[in-house]
C-alpha positions in Angstrom: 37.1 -24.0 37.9 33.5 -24.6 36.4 30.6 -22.7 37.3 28.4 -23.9 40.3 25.2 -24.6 39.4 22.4 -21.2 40.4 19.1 -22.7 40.2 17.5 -19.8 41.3 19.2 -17.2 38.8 19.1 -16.2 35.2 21.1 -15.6 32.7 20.4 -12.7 30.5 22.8 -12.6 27.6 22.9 -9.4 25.3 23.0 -8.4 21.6 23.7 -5.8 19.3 21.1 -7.6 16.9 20.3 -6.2 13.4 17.1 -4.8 11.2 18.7 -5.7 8.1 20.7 -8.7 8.4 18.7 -12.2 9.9 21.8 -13.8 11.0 23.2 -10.8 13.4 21.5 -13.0 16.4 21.9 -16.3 15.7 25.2 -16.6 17.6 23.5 -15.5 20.6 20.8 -17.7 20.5 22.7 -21.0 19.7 25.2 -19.6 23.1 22.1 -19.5 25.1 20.9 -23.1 24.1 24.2 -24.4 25.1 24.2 -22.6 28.2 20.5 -24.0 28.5 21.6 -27.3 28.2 24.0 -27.2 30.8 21.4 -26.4 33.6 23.3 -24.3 35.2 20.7 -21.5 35.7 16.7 -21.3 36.5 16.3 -19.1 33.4 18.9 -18.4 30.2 17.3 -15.3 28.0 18.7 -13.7 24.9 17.6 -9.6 24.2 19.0 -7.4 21.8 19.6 -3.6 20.8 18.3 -3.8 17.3 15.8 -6.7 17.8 13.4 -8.2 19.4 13.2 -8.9 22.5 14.3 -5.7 23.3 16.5 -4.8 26.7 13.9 -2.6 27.5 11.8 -5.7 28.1 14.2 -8.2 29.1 13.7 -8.2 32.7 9.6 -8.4 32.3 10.5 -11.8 31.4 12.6 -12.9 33.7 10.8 -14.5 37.3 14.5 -15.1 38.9 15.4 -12.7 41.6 18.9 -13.0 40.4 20.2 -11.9 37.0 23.7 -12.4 35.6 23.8 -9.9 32.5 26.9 -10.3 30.2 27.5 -8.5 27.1 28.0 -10.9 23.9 29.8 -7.6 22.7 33.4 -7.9 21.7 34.5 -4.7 23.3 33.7 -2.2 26.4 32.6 1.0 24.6 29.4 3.1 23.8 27.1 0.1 23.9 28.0 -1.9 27.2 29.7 1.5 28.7 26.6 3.7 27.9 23.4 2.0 26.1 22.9 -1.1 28.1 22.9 0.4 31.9 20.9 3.2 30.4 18.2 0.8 28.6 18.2 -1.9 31.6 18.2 0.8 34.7 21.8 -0.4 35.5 23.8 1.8 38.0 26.9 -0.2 38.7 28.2 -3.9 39.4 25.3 -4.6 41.0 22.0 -3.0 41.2 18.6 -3.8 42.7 15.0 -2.8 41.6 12.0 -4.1 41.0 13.0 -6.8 43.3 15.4 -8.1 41.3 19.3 -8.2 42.0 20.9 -7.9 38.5 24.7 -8.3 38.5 26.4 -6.6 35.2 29.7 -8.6 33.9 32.2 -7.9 31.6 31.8 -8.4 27.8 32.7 -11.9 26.4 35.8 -10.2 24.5 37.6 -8.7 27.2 37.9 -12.1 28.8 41.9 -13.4 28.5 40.3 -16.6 26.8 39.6 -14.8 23.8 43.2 -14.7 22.7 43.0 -18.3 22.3 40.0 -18.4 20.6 41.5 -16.1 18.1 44.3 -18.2 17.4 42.4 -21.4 17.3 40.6 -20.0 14.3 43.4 -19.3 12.3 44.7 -22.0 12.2 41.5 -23.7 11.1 41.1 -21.0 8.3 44.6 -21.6 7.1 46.1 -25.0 8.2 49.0 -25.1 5.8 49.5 -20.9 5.7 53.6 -21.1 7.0 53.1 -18.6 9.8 56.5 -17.1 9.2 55.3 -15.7 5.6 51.5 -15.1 7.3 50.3 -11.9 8.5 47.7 -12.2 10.8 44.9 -9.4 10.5 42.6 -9.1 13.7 39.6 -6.5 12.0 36.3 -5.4 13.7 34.2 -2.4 13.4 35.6 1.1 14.7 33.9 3.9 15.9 34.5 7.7 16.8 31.7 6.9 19.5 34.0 5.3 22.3 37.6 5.5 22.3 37.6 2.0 24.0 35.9 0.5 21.3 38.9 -0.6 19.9 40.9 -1.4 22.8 39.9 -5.1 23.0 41.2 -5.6 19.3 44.5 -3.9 19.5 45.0 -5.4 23.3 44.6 -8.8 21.3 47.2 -8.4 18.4 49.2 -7.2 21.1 49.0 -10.6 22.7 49.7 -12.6 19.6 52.1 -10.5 18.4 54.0 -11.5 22.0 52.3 -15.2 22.4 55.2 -17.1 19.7 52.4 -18.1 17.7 54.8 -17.7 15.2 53.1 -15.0 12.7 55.8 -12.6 10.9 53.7 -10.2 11.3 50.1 -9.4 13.9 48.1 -6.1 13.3 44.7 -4.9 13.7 42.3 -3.0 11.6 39.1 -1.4 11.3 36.0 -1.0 8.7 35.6 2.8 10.1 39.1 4.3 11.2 42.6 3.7 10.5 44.3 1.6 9.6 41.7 0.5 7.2 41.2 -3.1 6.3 40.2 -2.3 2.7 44.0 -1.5 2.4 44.9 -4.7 3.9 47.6 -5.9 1.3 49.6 -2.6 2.4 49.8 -4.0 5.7 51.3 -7.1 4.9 54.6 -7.7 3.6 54.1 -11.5 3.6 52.7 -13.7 1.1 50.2 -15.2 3.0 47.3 -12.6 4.9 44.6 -14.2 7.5 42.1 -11.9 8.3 39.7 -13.0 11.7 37.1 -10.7 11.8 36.6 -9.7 15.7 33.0 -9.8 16.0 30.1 -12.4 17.4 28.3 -12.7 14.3 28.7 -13.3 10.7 26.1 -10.2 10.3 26.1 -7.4 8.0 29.3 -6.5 8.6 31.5 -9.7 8.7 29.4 -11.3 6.5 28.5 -8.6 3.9 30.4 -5.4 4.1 34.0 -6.7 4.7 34.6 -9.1 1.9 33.5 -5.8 -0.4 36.4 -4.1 1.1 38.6 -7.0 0.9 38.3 -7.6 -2.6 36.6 -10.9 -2.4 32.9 -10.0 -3.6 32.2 -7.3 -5.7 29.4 -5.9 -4.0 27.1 -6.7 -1.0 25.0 -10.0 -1.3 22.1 -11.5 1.2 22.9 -12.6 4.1 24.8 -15.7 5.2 21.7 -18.0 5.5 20.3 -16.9 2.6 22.6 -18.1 -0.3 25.9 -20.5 -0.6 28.8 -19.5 2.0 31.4 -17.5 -0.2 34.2 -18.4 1.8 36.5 -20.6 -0.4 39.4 -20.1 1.0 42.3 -19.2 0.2 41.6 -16.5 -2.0 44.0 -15.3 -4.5 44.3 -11.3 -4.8 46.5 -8.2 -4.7 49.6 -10.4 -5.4 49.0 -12.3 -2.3 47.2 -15.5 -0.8 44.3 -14.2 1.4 42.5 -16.3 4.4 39.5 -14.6 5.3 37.4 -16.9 8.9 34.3 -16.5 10.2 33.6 -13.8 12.9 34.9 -15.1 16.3 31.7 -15.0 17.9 31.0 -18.0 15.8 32.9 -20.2 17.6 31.1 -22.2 20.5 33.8 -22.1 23.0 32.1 -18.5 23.4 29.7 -19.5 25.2 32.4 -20.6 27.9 33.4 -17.4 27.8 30.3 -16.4 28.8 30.3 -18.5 32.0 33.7 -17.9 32.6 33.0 -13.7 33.0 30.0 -15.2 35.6 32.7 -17.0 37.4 35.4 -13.5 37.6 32.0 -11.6 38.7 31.7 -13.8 41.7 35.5 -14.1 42.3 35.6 -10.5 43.0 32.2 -9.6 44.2 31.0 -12.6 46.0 27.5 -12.3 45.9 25.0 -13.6 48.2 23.0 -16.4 46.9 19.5 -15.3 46.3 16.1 -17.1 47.9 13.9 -19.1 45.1 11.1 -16.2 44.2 8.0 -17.9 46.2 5.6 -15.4 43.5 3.7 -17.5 41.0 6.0 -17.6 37.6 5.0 -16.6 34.4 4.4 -19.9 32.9 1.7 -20.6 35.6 0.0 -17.2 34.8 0.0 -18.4 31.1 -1.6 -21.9 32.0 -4.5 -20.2 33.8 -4.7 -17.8 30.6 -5.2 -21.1 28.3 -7.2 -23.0 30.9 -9.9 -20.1 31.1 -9.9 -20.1 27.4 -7.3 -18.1 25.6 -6.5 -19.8 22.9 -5.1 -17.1 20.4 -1.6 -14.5 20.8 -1.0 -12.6 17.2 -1.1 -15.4 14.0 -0.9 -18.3 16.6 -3.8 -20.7 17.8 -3.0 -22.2 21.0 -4.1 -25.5 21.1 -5.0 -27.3 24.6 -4.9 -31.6 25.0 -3.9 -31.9 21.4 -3.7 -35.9 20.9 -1.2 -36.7 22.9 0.7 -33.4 23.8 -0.1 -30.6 26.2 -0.5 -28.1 23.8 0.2 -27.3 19.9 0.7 -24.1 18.1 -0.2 -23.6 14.6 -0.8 -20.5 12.2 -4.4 -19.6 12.9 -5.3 -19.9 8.8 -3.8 -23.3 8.9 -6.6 -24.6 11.6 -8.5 -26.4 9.1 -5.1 -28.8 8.4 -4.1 -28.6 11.9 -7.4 -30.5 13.1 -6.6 -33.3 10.2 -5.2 -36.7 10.6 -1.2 -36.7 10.5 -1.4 -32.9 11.3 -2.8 -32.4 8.0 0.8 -32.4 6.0 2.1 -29.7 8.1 5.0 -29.6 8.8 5.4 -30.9 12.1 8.2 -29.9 14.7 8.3 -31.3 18.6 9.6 -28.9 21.2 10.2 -24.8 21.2 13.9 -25.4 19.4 12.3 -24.2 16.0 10.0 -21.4 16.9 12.4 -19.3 16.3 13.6 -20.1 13.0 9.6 -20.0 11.7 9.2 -16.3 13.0 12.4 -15.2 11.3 11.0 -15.3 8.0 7.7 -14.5 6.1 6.7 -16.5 3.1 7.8 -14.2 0.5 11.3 -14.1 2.6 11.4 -10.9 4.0 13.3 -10.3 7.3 10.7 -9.8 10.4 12.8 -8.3 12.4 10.0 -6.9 14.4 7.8 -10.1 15.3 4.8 -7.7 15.3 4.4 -8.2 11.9 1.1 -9.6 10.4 3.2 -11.4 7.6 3.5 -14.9 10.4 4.6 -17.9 7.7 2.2 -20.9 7.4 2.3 -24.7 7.1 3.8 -25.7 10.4 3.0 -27.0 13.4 4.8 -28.0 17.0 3.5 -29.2 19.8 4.9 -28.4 23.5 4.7 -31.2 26.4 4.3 -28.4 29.5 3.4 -24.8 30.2 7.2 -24.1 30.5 7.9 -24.9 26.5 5.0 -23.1 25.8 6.0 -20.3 27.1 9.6 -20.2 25.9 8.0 -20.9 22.1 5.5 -17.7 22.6 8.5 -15.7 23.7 10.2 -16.8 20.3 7.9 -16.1 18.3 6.1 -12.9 20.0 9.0 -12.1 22.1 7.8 -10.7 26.4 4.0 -10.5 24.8 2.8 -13.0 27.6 5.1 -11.4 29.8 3.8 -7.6 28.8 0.2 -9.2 28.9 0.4 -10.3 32.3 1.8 -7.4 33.8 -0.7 -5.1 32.0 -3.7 -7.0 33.8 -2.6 -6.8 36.7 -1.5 -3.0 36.5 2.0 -3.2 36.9 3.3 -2.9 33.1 5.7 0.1 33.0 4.7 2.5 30.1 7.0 5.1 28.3 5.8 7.6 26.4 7.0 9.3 23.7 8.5 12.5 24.7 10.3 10.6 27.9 11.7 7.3 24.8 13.0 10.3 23.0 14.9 11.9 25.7 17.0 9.5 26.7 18.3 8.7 23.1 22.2 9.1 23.0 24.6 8.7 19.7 22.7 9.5 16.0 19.5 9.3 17.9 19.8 11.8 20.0 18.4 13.9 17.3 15.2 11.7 16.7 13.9 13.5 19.9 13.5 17.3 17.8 10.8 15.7 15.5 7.7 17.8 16.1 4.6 16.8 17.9 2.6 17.3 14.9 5.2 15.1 12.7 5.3 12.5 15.5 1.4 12.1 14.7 1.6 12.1 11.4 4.4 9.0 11.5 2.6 7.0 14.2 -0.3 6.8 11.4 2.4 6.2 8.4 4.3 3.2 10.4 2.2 2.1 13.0 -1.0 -0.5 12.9 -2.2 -3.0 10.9 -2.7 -0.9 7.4 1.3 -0.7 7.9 1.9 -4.6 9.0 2.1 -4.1 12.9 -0.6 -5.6 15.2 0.2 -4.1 18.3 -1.8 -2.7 20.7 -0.3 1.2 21.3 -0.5 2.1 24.9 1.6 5.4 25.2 0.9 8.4 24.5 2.6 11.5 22.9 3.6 12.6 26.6 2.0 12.7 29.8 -1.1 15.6 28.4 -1.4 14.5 24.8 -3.0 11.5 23.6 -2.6 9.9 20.4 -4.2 11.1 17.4 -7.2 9.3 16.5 -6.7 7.0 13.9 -6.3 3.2 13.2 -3.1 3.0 14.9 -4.3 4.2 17.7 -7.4 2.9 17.9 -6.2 -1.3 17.2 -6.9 -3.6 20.0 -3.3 -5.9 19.3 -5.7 -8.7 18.3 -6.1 -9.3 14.7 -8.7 -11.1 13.2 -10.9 -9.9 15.2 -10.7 -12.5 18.1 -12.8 -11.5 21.1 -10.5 -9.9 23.1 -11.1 -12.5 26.3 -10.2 -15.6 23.9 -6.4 -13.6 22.9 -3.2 -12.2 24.4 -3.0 -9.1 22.9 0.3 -7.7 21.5 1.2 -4.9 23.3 3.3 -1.8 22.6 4.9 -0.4 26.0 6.9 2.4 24.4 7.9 3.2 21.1 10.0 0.4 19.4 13.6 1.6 18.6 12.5 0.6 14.5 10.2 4.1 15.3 12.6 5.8 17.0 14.9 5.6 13.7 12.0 6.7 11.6 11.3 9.8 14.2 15.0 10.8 13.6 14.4 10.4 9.8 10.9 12.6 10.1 13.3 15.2 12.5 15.8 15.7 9.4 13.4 16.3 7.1 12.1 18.7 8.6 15.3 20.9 9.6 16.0 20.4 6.2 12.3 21.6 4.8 12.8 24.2 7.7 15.9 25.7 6.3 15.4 25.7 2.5 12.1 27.8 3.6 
């Protein structure tokens, strides 16, 4: 059964998403692009833990009244049991506010597909591996956090082990608990081992940390997209022929998974369809913005009637170029699909994982054919700014300050929230602002009676280069970004630690 088309709902598909490692979200981006091109729903929207956009602001970007969330998470556990309903206001299958009906499925690796998927990829790792001398390794993270964390993996080798696939042998193992899959050659009595690594992205850990503990690289490299892909199978070590795949998440058949947990939502809830939402959408609110002028969000120029397109975005320092014949040897892209891709990276190759960043690469250019692509570029490269922006003039942008961010922390950050209002100052003007690469606009404060120190942090309007404020969309900071919360619970530890050696 395929999915019946929902033109007025959104899909809002979640991430775990990564500071350190650039390829952690690509998985869920290229799933959302083949959803998009399915038209199947009004809206298809990608936010992340560790990233930008953030599942705190998610839903500001959203206009549908409907929203189908499903985890891109390979297992139920602390994140989709615990940190997702907590950071999107979730209180069961369904929940309503803020006049929106938002409908919480299952993760992708629950789904009964998955045990084909895995099996799929073996094969393609090892085509000519004789599965009656093969182990057949299913590995993933661990984690004293959840006991159900787990669960998915072992539920899958149990499958396998039962499906007469074949293996002489199906197991699982972990990076954090036992069985370990540094020890995988003790595990396996066969001479051939094919290790499928159960998560969505070939990240930091599939990527980078397990081939340490497998043997096959001596120590951890860049990431995936930023050297030669290591992977030349088979690999011969510990006495034995090792196949080691991609992470699962890899595969595009996962983003039928995705639609297929939409389809067992319905199937045993039955939701009502939802009206179309009659209230003007955000990409009309951003038209108005342009037509009255704006013409500037962070590094970008927004460019109105340029030649023949709608609109064109360009690095504001490459204007001079950009006003040339033939684009001025830019580089010129057509459409939104690379926006991404050009905010991922600064010129000297450093990771922006927070798009705040003043370090926005040059020599490009794309133009946009309608207020729709525009949008969707924006929110690629400056991810819910116009969103934020809108909401914040007309007075209904939620803030969170400090004290209240802090509070709800769970896991290794529940500590974060001890840091002292004087060291919670003291870092706001040591990571925040432009001296420190942000260009956001701060609006909380340290709680509900104490503002911000003073201080160029605090004091920075969110537009740089110092734009009058009515010609820009200002980045805007809501609530502290999770990259701060990490630092607070840094600050906290050093001072218990000062603390006790006084």
């Amino acid at each position: 059964m395929s999915l019946i088309p929902k033109p007025n709902s959104a899909l809002l598909i979640v991430g775990h998403g990564s500071t350190e490692n650039p390829d952690s979200s690509t998985p869920y981006f290229d799933h959302a692009d083949e959803i998009r091109r399915k038209n199947l729903f009004a809206e298809v929207h990608v936010c992340f833990w560790k990233e930008e956009p953030s599942l705190r602001e998610a839903l500001l970007m959203i206009d549908a009244p409907e929203v189908y969330i499903v985890p891109d998470f390979i297992s139920e556990g602390y994140f989709t049991q615990e940190v997702i309903p907590r950071e999107l206001g979730l209180s069961g299958d369904t929940t309503i506010r803020d006049g929106k009906t938002l409908h919480y499925c299952l993760p992708v690796g629950v789904h009964r597909s998955m045990t084909d998927l895995i099996l799929r990829r073996a094969r393609e790792v090892a085509p000519d591996a004789d599965p009656n001398d093969t182990t057949l390794i299913i590995t993933g993270h661990g984690t004293g956090l959840n006991q159900n964390s787990t669960k998915a993996i072992k539920d899958q080798a149990e499958l396998i082990a039962k499906s007469g696939a074949g293996y002489k042998c199906v197991t699982d193992a972990y990076m954090e608990e036992a069985p370990f899959i540094a020890e995988w050659d003790k595990m396996s009595e066969t001479t051939n081992v094919v290790i499928v690594p159960f998560f969505i992205s070939d990240g930091l850990h599939s990527y980078q940390d397990i081939p340490v503990l497998l043997g096959i690289e001596p120590e951890v490299g860049p990431a995936a997209s930023q050297r030669e892909v290591f992977r030349q199978n088979p690999h011969h070590l510990r006495e034995k022929t090792l196949y080691y795949s991609s992470a699962i998440g890899t595969e595009p058949l996962i983003a039928d998974v995705i639609l297929d947990q939409i389809l067992d939502f319905d199937a045993k809830y039955a939701p009502q369809s939802p009206e179309p939402n009659s209230n003007p959408k955000l990409a009309d609110h951003l038209t108005k913005l342009v037509r009255d002028g704006v013409n500037q969000i962070g590094q970008i120029r927004i460019h109105r009637h340029y030649c023949e397109f709608e609109y064109a975005l360009y690095h504001i320092e490459d204007e001079d170029l950009a006003t040339q014949p033939a684009f001025g040897g830019l580089d010129h892209y057509h459409g939104p699909e690379m926006s991404r891709d050009l905010s991922t990276y600064a010129e000297d190759g450093e990771y922006r994982f927070t798009k705040g960043k003043i370090n926005l690469r040059r020599g490009w250019i794309i133009t946009l054919d309608n207020e729709h692509d525009l949008l969707r570029s924006l929110d690629q490269f400056y991810p819910a700014c116009s969103a934020l922006f809108i909401k914040y003039q007309d007075g209904t942008l939620p803030i969170e300050n400090l004290r209240d961010k802090l509070s709800r922390q769970t896991g290794m950050y529940r500590y974060a929230g001890t840091i002292s209002d004087a060291g919670a100052q003291k870092l706001i003007q040591k990571v925040c602002g432009p001296a420190h690469n942000c260009a956001k606009k701060i609006l909380w404060k340290l709680d509900a009676n104490t503002h911000l120190d003073d201080s160029e942090a605090s004091r920075f309007n969110g537009v740089p280069y110092n734009t009058p404020e009515n010609l820009a969309i200002p980045l805007l900071c809501r609530e502290a970004c999770n990259h701060f919360v990490a630092e607070c619970r840094k600050a906290a530890k050093r001072e218990f630690d000062s603390a006790q050696a006084s």
